[in-house]
C-alpha positions as CSV (number, residue, x, y, z in Angstrom):
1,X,18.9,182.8,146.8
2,X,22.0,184.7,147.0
3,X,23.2,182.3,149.6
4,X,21.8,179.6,147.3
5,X,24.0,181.2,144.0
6,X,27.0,181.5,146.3
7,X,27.0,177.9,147.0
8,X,26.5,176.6,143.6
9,X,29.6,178.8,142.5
10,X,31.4,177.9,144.8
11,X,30.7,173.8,143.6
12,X,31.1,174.9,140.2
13,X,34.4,176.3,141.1
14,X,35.5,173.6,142.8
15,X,34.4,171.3,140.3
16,X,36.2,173.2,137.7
17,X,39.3,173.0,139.8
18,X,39.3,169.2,140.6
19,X,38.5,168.6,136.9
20,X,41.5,170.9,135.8
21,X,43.9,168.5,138.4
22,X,42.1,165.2,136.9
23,X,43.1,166.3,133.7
24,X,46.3,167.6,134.5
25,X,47.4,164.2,136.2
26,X,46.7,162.6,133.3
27,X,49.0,164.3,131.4
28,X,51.8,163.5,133.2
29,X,51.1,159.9,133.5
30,X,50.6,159.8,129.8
31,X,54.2,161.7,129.4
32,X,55.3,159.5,131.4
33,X,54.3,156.0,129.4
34,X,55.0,157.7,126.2
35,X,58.5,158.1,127.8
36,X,58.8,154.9,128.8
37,X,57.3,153.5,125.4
38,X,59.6,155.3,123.7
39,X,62.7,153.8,126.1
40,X,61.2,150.4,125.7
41,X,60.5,150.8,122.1
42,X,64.0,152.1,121.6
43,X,65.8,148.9,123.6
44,X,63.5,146.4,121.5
45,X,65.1,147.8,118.2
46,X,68.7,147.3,119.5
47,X,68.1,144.2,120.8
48,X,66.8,143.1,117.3
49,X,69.7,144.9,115.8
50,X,71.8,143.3,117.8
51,X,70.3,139.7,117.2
52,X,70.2,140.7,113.8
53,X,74.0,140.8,113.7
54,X,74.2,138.0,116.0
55,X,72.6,135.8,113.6
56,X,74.8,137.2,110.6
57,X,77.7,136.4,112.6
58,X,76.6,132.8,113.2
59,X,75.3,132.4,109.8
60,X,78.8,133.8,108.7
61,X,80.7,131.4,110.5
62,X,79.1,128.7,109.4
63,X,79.5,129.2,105.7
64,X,82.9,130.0,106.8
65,X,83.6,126.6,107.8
66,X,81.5,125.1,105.4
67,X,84.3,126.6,102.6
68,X,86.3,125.3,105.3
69,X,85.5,121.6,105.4
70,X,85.1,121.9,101.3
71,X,88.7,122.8,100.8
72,X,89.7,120.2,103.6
73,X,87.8,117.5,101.5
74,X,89.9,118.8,98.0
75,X,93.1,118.9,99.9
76,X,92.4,115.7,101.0
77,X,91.7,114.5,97.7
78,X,94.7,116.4,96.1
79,X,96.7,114.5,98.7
80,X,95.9,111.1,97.9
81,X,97.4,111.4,94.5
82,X,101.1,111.4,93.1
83,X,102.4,114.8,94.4
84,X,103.8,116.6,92.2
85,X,105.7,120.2,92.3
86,X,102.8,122.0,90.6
87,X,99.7,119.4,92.8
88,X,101.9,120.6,96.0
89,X,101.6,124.2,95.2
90,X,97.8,124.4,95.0
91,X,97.1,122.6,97.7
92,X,99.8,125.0,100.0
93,X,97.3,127.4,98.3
94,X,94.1,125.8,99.7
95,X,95.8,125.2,102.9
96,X,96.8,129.0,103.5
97,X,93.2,129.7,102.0
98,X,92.0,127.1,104.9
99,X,93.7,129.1,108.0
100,X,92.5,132.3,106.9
101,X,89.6,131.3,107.0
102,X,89.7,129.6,110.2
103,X,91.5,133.2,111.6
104,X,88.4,134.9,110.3
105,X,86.5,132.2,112.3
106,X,87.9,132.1,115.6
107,X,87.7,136.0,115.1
108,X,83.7,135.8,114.5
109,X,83.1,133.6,117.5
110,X,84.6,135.8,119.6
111,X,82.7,138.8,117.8
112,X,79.8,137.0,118.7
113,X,80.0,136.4,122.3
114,X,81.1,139.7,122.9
115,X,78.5,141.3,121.1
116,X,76.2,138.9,123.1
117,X,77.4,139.6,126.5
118,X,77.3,143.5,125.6
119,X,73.7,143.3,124.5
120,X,72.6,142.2,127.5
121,X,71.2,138.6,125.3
122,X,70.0,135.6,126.7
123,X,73.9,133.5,126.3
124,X,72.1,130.5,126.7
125,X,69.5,130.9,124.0
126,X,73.1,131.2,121.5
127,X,75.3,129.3,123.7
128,X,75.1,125.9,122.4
129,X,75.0,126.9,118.9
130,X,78.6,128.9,120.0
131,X,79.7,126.0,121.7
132,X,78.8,123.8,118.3
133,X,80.4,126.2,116.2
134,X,83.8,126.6,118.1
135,X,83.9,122.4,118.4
136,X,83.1,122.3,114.6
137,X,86.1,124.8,114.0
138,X,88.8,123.0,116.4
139,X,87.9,119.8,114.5
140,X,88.4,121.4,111.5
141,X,91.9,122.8,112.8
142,X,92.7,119.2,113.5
143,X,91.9,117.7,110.4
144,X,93.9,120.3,108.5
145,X,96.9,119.4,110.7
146,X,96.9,116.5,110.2
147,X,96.6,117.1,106.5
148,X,99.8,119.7,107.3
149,X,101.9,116.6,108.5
150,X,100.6,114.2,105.5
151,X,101.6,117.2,103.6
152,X,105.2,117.6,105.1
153,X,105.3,113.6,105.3
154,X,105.2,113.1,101.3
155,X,107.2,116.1,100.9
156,X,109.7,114.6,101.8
157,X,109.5,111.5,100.8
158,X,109.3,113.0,97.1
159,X,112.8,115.7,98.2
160,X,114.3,111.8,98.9
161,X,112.8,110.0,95.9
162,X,114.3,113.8,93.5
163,X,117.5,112.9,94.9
164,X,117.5,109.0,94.8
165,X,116.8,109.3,91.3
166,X,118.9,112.6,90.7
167,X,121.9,110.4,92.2
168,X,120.6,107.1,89.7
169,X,120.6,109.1,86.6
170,X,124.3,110.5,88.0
171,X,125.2,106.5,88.2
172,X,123.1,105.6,85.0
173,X,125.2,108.7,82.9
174,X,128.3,107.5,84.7
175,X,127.9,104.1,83.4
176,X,126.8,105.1,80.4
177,X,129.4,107.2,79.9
178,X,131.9,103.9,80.6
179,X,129.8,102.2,78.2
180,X,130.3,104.5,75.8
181,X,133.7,104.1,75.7
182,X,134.4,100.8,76.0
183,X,131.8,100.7,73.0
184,X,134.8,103.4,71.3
185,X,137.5,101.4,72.6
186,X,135.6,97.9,71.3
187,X,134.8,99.5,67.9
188,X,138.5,100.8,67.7
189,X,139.9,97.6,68.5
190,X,137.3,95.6,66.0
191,X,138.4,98.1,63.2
192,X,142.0,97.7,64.2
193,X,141.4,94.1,64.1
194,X,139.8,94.1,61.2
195,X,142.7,96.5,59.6
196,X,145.2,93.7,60.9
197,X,143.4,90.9,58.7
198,X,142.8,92.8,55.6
199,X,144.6,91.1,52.7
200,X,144.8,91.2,49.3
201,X,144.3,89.3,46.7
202,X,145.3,89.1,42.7
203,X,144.5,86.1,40.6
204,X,145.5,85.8,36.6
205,X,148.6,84.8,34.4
206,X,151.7,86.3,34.8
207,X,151.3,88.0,31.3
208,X,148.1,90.0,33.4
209,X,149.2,90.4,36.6
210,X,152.6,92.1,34.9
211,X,150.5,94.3,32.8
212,X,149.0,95.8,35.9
213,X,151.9,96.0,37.1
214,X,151.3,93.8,40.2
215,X,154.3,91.4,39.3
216,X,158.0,91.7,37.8
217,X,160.7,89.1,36.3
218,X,163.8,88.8,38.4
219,X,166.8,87.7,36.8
220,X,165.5,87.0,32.9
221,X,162.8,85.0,31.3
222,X,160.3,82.9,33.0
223,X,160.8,79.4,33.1
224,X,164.7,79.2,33.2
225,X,166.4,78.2,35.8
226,X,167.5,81.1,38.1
227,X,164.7,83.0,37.0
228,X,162.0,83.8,39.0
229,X,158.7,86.1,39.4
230,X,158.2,89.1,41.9
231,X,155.5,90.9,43.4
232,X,156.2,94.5,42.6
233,X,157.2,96.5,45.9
234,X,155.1,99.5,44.5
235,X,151.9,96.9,43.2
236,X,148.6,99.5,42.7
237,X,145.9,98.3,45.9
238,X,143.1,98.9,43.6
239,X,144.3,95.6,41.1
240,X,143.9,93.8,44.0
241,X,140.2,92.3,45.6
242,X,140.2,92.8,49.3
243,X,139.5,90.2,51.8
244,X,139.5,88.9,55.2
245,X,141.8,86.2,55.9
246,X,139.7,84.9,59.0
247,X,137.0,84.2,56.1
248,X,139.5,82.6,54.0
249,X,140.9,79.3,54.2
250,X,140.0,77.6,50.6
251,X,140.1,79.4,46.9
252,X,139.2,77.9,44.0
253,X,140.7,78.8,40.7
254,X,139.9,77.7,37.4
255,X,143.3,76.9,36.2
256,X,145.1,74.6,35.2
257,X,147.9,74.9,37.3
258,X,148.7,77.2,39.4
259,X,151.7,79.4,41.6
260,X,152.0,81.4,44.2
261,X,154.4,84.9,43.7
262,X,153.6,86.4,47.3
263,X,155.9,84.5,49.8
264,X,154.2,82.0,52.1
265,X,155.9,79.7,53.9
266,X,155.6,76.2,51.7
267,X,154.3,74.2,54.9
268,X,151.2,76.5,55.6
269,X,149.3,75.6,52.6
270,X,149.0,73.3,50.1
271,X,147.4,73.2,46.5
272,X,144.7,70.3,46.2
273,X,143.3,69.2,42.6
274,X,139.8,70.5,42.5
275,X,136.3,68.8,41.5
276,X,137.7,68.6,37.7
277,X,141.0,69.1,35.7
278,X,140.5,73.3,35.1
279,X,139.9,73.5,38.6
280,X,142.4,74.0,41.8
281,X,141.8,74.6,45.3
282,X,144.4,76.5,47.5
283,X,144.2,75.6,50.9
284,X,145.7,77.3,53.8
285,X,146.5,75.2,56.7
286,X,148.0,77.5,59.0
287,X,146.4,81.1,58.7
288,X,149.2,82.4,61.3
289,X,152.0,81.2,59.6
290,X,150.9,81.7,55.7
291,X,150.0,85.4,56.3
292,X,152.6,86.3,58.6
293,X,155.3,87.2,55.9
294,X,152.7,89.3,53.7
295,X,149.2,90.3,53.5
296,X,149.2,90.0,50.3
297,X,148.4,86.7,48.3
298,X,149.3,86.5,44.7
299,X,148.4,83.9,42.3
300,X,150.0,83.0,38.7
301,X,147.5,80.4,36.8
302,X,148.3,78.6,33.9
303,X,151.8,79.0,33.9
304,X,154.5,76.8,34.4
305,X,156.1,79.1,36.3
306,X,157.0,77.8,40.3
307,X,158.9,79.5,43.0
């Protein structure tokens, strides 16, 4: 019985024991899952951080070439116009916009495949949308080169067209200016002219013209012989009418007869009977010669008086 009691104890102990190391192995193994769970778990939420900020990269660069190829399209369009001073400054604005942003870019994508290759990230799962993205941006580049040297192109066609026409208006001012005074030295000339041929002229009987004090006797009365009529050396211009003796080449005169008291040479004119007999027409036949000795033409009417 004793023997019996011994034995079971001893079973009992032993069980006790080999349950207490059961138990006590599992422990450990389950410290040592939880510790790798938790490593695991810990690696899976870096990763994700990690493609998280991947994807923000990507989706960055995209929108940043998307305002790239935006402002390429309204530079393009800006371009196509007349280019002006104020058109060229905005788009050198867009353009410097442009290649900050393609800086920025270029910075990203490198971002990107750094943070990819430090991550320990599949490359190839992101590598052709990389690859698409750094193609898209050196076409971009291109294009706004080329836009750069259209740029610079018209600039200075426009620098040579500013002084092609700065040197015109210098020529057209010039010649204006030369114009301008031949225009002086015409209108000078045409008043000097016209100063030249200015005569005068007083018509009436002796009796008025020596009332005005436009004529004088010489040498007694009128009508004797060695008596004669004189214009008056200080005659008053405003008893006279003004004329142009280009205009004039015929006067009539209601008189009956008629004299001149200026001096004109006989042989430049000549006094004609008019369309009845209180009517006279003095003719001049040569303007040079009849207004060469004075400019001004006086004429007695109705008088018998003759030079």
């Amino acid at each position: 019985m004793k023997q019996t009691l011994k034995v079971s104890m001893v079973l009992l102990g032993a069980l006790t024991i080999a349950m207490w190391f059961g138990i006590s192995s599992t422990n450990k193994q389950k410290e040592v899952l939880e510790g790798q769970f938790a490593k695991l778990e810990k690696e899976v939420i870096r990763k994700e951080s990690a493609f998280e900020e991947v994807m923000g990269l990507i989706t960055e660069v995209e929108d940043q070439i998307g305002a790239i190829v935006e402002k390429e399209n309204l530079v393009h369009g800006q371009s196509q116009e007349p280019l002006n001073s104020g058109k060229k400054e905005n788009i050198m604005r867009e353009i410097a916009m442009i290649d900050d942003l393609i800086i920025r870019s270029n910075e990203n994508i490198k971002t990107l495949s750094d943070k990819i290759k430090s991550t320990d990230l599949k490359l190839g799962v992101f590598e052709k949308r990389i690859n698409a993205l750094q193609a898209d941006l050196t076409a971009r580049q291109t294009v706004i080169g080329d836009l750069k040297t259209e740029l610079v192109a018209k600039d200075e066609a426009l620098a040579l067209l500013a002084d092609q026409k700065d040197s015109l208006n210098k020529t057209l001012n010039a010649k204006v200016e030369i114009i301008g005074e031949k225009e002086l030295e015409v209108t000078q000339l045409t008043a000097l002219n016209d100063e030249l041929n200015k005569s005068y002229l007083a018509v009436g009987t002796f009796e008025d013209l020596q009332a005005k004090g436009v004529v004088d006797k010489e040498g007694g009365f009128l009508g004797f012989i060695g008596r004669s009529v004189a214009l008056q050396d200080d005659a008053d211009k405003t008893e006279f009418m003004e004329l142009d003796r280009r205009k004039v080449s015929q006067l009539k005169i209601q008189a009956t007869t008629l004299s001149l008291v200026s001096n004109h040479p006989s042989g430049s004119y000549q006094i004609l009977p008019g369309d009845d007999e209180s009517t006279k027409v003095l003719e001049i036949t040569d303007p040079e010669s009849f207004w060469q000795i004075s400019k001004y033409l006086v004429i007695s009417k109705n008088s018998r008086a003759a030079r």
